[in-house]
C-alpha positions, 0 to 999 in steps of 0.5 A: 559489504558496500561493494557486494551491496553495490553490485546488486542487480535485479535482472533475475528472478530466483534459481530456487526450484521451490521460488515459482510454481512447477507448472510455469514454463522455461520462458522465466529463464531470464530470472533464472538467477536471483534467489542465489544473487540474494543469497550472495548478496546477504553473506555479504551485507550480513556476515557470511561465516556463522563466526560473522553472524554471531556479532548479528543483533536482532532488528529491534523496535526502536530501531525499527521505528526510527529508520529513514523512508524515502518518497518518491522522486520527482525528476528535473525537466532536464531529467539530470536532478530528482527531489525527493523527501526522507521521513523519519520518527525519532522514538526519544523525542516521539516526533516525526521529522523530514526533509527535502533532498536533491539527487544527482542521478548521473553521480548518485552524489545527494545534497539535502536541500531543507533543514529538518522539518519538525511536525506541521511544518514537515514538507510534502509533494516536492516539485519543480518550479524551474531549472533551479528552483524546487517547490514543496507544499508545508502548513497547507501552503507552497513554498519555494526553495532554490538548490542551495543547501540548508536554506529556508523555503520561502511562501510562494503561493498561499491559498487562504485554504490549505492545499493539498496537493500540487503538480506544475508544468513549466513549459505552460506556467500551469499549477494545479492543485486541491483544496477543500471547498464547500457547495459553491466550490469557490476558496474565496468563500470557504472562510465564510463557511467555516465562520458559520459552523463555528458559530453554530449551536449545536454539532448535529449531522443529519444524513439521508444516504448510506455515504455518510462516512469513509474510512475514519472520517464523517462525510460533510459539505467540504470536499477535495476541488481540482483547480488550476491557475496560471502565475504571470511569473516565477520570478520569486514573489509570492504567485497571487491568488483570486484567478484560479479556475474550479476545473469540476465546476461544469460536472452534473449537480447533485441534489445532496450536497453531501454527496457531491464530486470529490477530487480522487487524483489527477494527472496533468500533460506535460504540456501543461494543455489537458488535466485528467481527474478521478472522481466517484460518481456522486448518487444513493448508491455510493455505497455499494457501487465501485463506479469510479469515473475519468473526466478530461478537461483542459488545463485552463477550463474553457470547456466542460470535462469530457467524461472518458469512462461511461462504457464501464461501471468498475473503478477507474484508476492510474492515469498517465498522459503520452508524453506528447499529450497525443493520448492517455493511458488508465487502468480500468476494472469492468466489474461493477461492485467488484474492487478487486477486479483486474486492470485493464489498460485502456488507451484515449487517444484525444486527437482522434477520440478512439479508445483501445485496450492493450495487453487484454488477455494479461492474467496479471492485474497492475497498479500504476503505469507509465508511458515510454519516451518514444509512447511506444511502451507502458512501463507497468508495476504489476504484482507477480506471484510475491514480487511487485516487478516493473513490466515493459508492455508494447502499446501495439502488441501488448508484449509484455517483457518483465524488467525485474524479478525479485523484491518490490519496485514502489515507484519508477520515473524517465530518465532519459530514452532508455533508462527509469528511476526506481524505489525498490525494496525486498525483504531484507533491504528497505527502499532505496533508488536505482536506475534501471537500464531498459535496454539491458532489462530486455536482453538479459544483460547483466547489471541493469539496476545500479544503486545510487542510495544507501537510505539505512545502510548503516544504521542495519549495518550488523543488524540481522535480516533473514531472507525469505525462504521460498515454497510451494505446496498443494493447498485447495482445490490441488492448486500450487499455493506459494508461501515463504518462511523467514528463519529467526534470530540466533538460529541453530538448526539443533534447536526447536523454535516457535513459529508465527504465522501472518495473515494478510489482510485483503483478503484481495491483496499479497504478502510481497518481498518487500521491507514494509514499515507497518505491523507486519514487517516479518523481520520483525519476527523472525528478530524476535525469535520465530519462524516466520511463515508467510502463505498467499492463500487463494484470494491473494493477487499476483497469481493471476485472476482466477486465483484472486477471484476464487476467494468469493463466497469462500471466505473460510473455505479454500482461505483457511485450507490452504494456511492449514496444509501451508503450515503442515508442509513446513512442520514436516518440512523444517525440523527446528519448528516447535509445532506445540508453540505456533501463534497465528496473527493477521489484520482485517481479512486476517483479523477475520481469519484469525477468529475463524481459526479460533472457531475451527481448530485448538492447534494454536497456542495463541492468536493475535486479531487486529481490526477483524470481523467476528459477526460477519452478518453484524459487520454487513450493517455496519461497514462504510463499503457495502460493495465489498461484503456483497461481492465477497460473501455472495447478496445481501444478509437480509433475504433468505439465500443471501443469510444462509451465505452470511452465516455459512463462514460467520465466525459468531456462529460458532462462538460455542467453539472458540477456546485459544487465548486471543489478543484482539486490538481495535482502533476507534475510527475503524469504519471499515470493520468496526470497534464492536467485531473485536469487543464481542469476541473479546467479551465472549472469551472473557466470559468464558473464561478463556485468556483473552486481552484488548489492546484499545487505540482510541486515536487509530483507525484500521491501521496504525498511524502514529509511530508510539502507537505501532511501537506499543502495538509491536510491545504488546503483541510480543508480550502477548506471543512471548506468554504463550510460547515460552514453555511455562504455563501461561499466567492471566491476571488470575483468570485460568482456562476453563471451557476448552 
């Protein structure tokens, strides 16, 4: 099984007649292979004989919870060495733990570093303070730590205040870093501050804007502050502190100090001369404005920053310096209040001042980017059509040549003039490094990817993981739409099995071939004994603009169609799905979904809403983000045509209808969709008389952090299915259903 695993290659994308849209041309050719090498690749790391798969046991929660999660990897400057940190919950215990490891790229051979790292002083941001030395940042502060193994990190550079991040440049001596400071933006005043509000008599907040919270959290006067400074030596005493610089201490004032600058990102050159931040323009409109800007500064603050993004009001994100410092790359949404617009590539040059845009008329939207060696080529991770491929894009051209096919590539760093480290993951493997060839990406030749990590090998070493069986149907509008289902445990054919449909979330977002390590893992499923069905309806990304776009003022609309037709094709497709035991679950858009599902259709024998929006008009007075809801669903709910936009896909309209036995889970800190959208629905099925639980974290916010809450949130839900599919008439605590 180690040798089949060890000849896996990415340099194909699937061989599948069903794998991409029949309408997409023969140039895909070179991928024309992958699904029959995953195929090849799960008979062997799984058991190819039915006689083999019988010895399979399925993917279980505490195993789940407790496999290794690798970050990642920071390179040496003589590009031979990475760092990188794996994560890891011990569910026994209930405490989380990492360390810090350094790998031999050319080898593979790995040495961890750091003992295992218990709670607050768990490890983050590795970096490279020298040929020799590695850093890390641990209780808010940077330690050092040579490459011995099992040594004890050593306090490099406290700042009074913890740090939140790091990024050092050798060549310069140059440390950046983040703090939380407050008005004067000065660390050496932050304890002062904090003195006076514990010594305060009350713990009123007072807001004049609408940016009051984000997310799960209230906003208040201390924010996120890039600085920089340069340590007169490394040579093993601790680096002192009080010759920092505030890199944005030269950006316009605000009048609320609510609403002053905070440091999203940075990037510094390699050279250690420039830094590059990301910040959202401070004013009363943060609220429903997507006006996310880049400012350029040099390393040691002698100038003000230079604002780069002032042509355009969308989000600004993916920094990245030429290699040479000569130019910066960023991804650039034009859109105003539209978050999920495409990414365009915009390129700085700093010499000259010129701006220019590369690749324009690529359909496909990226996440992050990376120059070549030679600044001849962008290394783009772009989704595409379920996968997160790594695009080679030439800066002159805007050629775009895909280096992988099938599965997830997370993160990608140089390795040489021709060669990356990458972090790739699929359905049926969780993430493990690679290097990548280019070279051989490029030409079609064989082998590119050669794996140098085995991160859970052997604890999902007889452990069943099914692939993911890949369709496309005609769904709204008669566009093809893809989805993919995963068989279940145990499966035999002869037999009728439940099915669960997951939902994505987004709704501007994709399920991906990839091994998540959240809540909707679909192995997890498919080990629980369901079909598992995925279906990326129109709004999801990956499938070029127009399809992303096409969700706006559709929310119920082509959404809905599309998992309604999507579920008719593998009921008529796939003998072995039971269609009178199919549950339906999804979070946010998909909690959404859900509730739409249970206001237009009884063919679900239960539902599953996490964090979901049941009044859409409610939510629109209540979200911490009002750009999205008002791009999304069409202006505002407070004038006539805005209203009758509000209420045409309002699940609370049609309350009158809802009857499916729903389990609804919320998080208190859910800002973004508050505790209120699942209590009403909850409440209106209770009140009913209709089957209906809530699952209440009050520690949580839209997602689920903490790793014994995901387990009892798996526990539940499994509960929850296992009631409704199994067969017998459901049991609810002496609540019968009445009203269907």
């Amino acid at each position: 099984m180690e040798h089949c695993a060890g000849m896996f290659f990415l340099a194909v994308a699937t061989c599948s007649g069903d794998r991409y849209s029949p309408n997409e041309s023969l140039s895909r050719g070179l991928y024309t292979w992958a699904a029959l090498v995953a195929i090849i690749l799960g008979c062997c790391a799984r058991g190819g004989s039915s006689q083999e798969s019988d010895k399979l046991v399925p993917l279980d929660s505490h195993l789940f919870h407790s496999l290794r999660r690798i970050g990642s990897p920071v390179v040496s400057l003589d590009q031979k060495q990475a760092l990188f940190m794996t994560s890891y919950y011990d569910p026994d215990s209930n405490s989380e733990f990492n360390y810090l490891s350094l790998l031999d790229i050319d080898v593979g051979n790995i040495t961890r570093l750091t003992p295992v790292l218990e709670g607050i002083e768990r490890a983050s941001n590795p970096v490279w303070l020298g040929p020799d030395k590695a850093g890390y940042l641990s209780k808010g502060a940077l330690y050092q730590h040579d490459l011995t193994p099992g040594a004890n990190g050593t306090l490099l550079f406290n700042a009074t205040v913890n740090i939140n991040s790091i990024a050092y440049r050798a060549l310069s001596g140059t440390l950046l870093f983040t703090a939380s400071t407050y008005p004067d933006g000065s660390i050496a005043n932050v304890a002062e501050h904090l003195k006076s509000e514990k010594n305060r008599t009350d713990s009123a907040l007072v807001f004049d804007n609408l940016w009051a919270r984000h997310w799960n959290k209230w906003m208040g006067p201390s924010k996120s502050t890039l600085f920089a400074i340069s340590p007169t030596g490394n040579n093993g005493s601790s680096w002192e502190l009080g010759r920092e610089t505030n890199l944005m201490q030269d950006l316009p004032p605000f009048k609320d100090p609510l609403l002053r600058w905070e440091v999203e990102g940075y990037s510094v050159s390699e050279d250690g001369r420039h830094v590059a931040f990301v910040v959202r323009k401070p004013g009363l409109d943060m609220a429903w404005s997507t006006n996310v800007d880049i400012y350029l500064v040099p390393a040691d603050g002698s100038s003000s920053p230079k604002l780069l993004t002032g042509m355009s009001k969308g989000a600004a994100s993916g920094l990245a310096f030429a290699t040479d410092g000569s130019a910066i790359a960023w991804l650039q949404m034009e859109t105003p209040g539209y978050e999920s617009d495409i990414n365009r590539i915009y390129v700085y040059n700093i010499t000259t001042g010129l701006l220019s845009f590369v690749a324009r008329s690529w359909d496909l939207s990226p996440q992050s980017i990376m120059w070549s060696a030679d600044n001849q080529a962008l290394f783009a991770l772009t989704p595409d059509r379920g996968d997160r491929r790594l695009f080679s894009v030439d800066v002159a051209t805007g050629k775009r040549t895909p280096l992988t096919g099938y599965g997830s590539v997370s993160s990608v760093a140089r390795v040489g003039t021709d060669r990356l480290l990458v972090v790739y993951s699929s359905v049926t493997e969780s993430s493990n490094m690679y290097t990548l060839d280019v070279g051989s990406s490029r030409d079609g030749s064989n082998e590119p990817m050669r794996r140098l990590t085995d991160t859970n090998g052997e604890r999902l070493n007889g452990v069943y993981l099914s692939e993911a069986e890949d369709f496309w149907f005609t769904g709204a509008r008669r566009d093809q739409v893809h989805g993919w289902i995963l068989r279940p445990f145990g499966f035999n054919a002869s037999q009728a099995y439940p099915l669960a449909l997951l939902i994505h979330g987004g709704p501007q977002q994709a399920s991906m071939h990839v091994f998540g390590h959240g809540q909707w893992n679909p192995n997890m499923y498919a080990s629980a004994g369901y079909v598992t069905l995925v279906i990326n309806f129109h709004g999801s990304s990956s499938y070029g603009q127009g399809f992303t776009d096409s969700i706006a003022k559709q929310w119920g609309g082509y959404p809905y169609e599309d998992l309604m037709k999507g579920l008719d094709h593998v009921l008529s497709k796939y003998s072995f799905i039971d269609a009178t035991r199919v549950v339906a679950l999804g979070g946010s858009y998909g909690g959404y979904m859900v509730n739409w599902i249970n206001a237009n259709t009884d063919r679900f024998a239960a539902l599953v809403a996490h964090d979901g929006q049941f009044n859409v008009v409610a939510g629109y007075y209540s979200t911490d983000e009002l750009w999205f809801i008002e791009h999304d669903v069409g202006g505002v709910p407070f004038t006539s045509g805005g209203r009758a936009e509000y209420e045409r896909y309002n699940p609370e309209r049609l309350a009158g209808k809802f009857r499916t036995p729903t389990l609804f889970i919320h998080g208190a800190n859910d800002f973004r969709l508050t505790l209120e959208q699942s209590l009403a629905p909850w409440t209106l099925l209770r009140r009913k008389g209709i089957p209906s639980r809530l699952l209440y974290f009050p520690d949580e916010d839209h997602w689920v952090n903490k790793m014994g809450n995901s387990m009892r949130w798996y526990a539940e839900v499994f509960k929850w299915m296992a009631q409704w599919t199994n067969g017998t008439k459901a049991e609810d605590n002496g609540v019968s259903i009445k009203g269907a």
